[in-house]
GUNU-922895 format. One record per residue (C-alpha): z, x, y; chain. Coordinates in nm, 3 decimals, padded with zeros to 5 digits, always signed. Layout:
BEGIN
{rec {Z, X, Y}, "A"},
...
% end
This chain:
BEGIN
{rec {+00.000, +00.000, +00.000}, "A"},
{rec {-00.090, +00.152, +00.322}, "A"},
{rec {+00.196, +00.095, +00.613}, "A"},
{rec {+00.080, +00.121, +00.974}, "A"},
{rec {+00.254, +00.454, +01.011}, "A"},
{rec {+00.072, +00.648, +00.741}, "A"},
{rec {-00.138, +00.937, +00.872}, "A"},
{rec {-00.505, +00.839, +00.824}, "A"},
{rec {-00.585, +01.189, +00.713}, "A"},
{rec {-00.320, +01.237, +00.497}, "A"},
{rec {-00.442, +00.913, +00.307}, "A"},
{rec {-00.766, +01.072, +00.311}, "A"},
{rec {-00.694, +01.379, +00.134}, "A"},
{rec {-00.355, +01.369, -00.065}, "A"},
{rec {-00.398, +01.395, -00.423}, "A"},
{rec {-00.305, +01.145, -00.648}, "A"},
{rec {-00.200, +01.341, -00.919}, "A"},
{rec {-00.260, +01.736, -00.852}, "A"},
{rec {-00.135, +01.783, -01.212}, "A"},
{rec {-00.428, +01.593, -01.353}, "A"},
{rec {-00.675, +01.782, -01.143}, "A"},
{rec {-00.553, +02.103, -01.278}, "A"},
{rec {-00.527, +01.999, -01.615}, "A"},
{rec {-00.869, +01.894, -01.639}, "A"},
{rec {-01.008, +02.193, -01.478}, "A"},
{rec {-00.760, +02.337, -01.751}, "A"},
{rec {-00.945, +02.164, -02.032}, "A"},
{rec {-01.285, +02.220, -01.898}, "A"},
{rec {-01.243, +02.619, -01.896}, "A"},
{rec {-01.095, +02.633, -02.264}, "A"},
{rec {-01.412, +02.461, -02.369}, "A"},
{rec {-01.620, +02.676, -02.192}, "A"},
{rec {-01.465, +02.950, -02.370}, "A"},
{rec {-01.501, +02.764, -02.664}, "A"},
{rec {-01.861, +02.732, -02.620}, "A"},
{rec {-01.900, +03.106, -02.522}, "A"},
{rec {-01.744, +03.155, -02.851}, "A"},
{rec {-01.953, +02.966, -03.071}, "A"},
{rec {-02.240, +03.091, -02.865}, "A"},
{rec {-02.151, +03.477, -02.931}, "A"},
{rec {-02.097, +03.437, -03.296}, "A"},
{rec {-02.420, +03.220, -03.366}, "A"},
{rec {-02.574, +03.560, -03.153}, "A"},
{rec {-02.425, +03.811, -03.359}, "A"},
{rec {-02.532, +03.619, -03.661}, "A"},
{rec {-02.897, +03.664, -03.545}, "A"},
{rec {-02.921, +03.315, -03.450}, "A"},
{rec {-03.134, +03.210, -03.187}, "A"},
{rec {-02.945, +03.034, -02.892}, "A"},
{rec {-03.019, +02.921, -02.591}, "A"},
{rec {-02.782, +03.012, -02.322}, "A"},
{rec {-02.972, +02.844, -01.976}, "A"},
{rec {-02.697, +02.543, -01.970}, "A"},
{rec {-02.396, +02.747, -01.986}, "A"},
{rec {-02.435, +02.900, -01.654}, "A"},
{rec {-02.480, +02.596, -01.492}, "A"},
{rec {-02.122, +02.450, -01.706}, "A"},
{rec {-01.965, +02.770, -01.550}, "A"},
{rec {-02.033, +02.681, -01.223}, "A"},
{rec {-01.922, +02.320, -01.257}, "A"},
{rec {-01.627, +02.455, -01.385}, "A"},
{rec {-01.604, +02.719, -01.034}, "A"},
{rec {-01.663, +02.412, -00.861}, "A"},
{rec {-01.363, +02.218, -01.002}, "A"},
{rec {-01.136, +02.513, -00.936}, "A"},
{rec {-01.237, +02.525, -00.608}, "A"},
{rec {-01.156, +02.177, -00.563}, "A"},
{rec {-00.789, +02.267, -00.678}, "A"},
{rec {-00.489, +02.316, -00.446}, "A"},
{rec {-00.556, +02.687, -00.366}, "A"},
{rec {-00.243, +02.780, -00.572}, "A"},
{rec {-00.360, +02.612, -00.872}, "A"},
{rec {-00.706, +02.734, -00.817}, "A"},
{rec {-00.556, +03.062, -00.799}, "A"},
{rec {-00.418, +03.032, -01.149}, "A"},
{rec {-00.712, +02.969, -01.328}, "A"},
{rec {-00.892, +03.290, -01.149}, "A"},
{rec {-00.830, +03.524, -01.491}, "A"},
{rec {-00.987, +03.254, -01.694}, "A"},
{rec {-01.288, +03.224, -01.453}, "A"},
{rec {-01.339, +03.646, -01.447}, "A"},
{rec {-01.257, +03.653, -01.839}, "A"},
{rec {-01.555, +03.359, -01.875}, "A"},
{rec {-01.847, +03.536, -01.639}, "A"},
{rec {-01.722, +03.869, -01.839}, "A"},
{rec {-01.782, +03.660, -02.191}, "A"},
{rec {-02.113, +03.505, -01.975}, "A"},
{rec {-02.262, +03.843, -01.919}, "A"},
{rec {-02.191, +03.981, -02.263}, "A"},
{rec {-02.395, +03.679, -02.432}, "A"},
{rec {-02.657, +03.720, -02.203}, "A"},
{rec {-02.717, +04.089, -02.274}, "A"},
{rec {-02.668, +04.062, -02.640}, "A"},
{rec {-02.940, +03.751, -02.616}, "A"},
{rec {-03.159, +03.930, -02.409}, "A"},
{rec {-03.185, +04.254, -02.611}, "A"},
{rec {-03.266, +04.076, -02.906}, "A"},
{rec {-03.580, +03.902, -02.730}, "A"},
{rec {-03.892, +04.042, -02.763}, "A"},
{rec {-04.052, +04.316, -02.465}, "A"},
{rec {-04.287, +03.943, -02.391}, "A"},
{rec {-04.028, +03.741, -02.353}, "A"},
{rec {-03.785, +03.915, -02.141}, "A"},
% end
């Protein structure tokens, strides 16, 4: 219920529940790793993947965070640097496995 007094910004741009914001983002990032996971192994296997929609899923998941309080985005920074690390390692090992046309 909004009372006369209530500051129209602070309506505007409180959080209903900050905890479920970060727990999402939370969720997203451990099945991103996830994903990264599966990807890698399927890789090392000498399975073919295809890695173009995990970037983009990364930087949903950079956009989430940034929507965050900045303390709570702050907390899920060594997740973010762990995933582009994981991110870069797929895409090497995928890339040196293509053939000198397709890279």
């Amino acid at each position: 219920m909004i009372h006369p007094h209530d500051d129209l910004a602070t309506l505007l741009f409180t959080r209903a529940d900050p905890d479920a914001e970060r727990n999402a983002a939370t969720a997203m990032a451990a099945s991103v790793t996830r994903t990264l996971r599966m990807a890698a192994t399927l890789a090392e296997a000498g399975r073919k993947i295809d890695i173009t929609g995990l970037e983009n899923w990364v930087g949903r998941l950079v956009a989430r965070t940034l929507d965050l309080e900045p303390a709570d985005g702050r907390l899920l920074r060594p997740t973010l640097i762990s995933l582009l690390a994981d991110l870069d390692r797929l895409e090497h090992m995928v890339r040196s496995r293509m053939p000198e046309a397709g890279r």
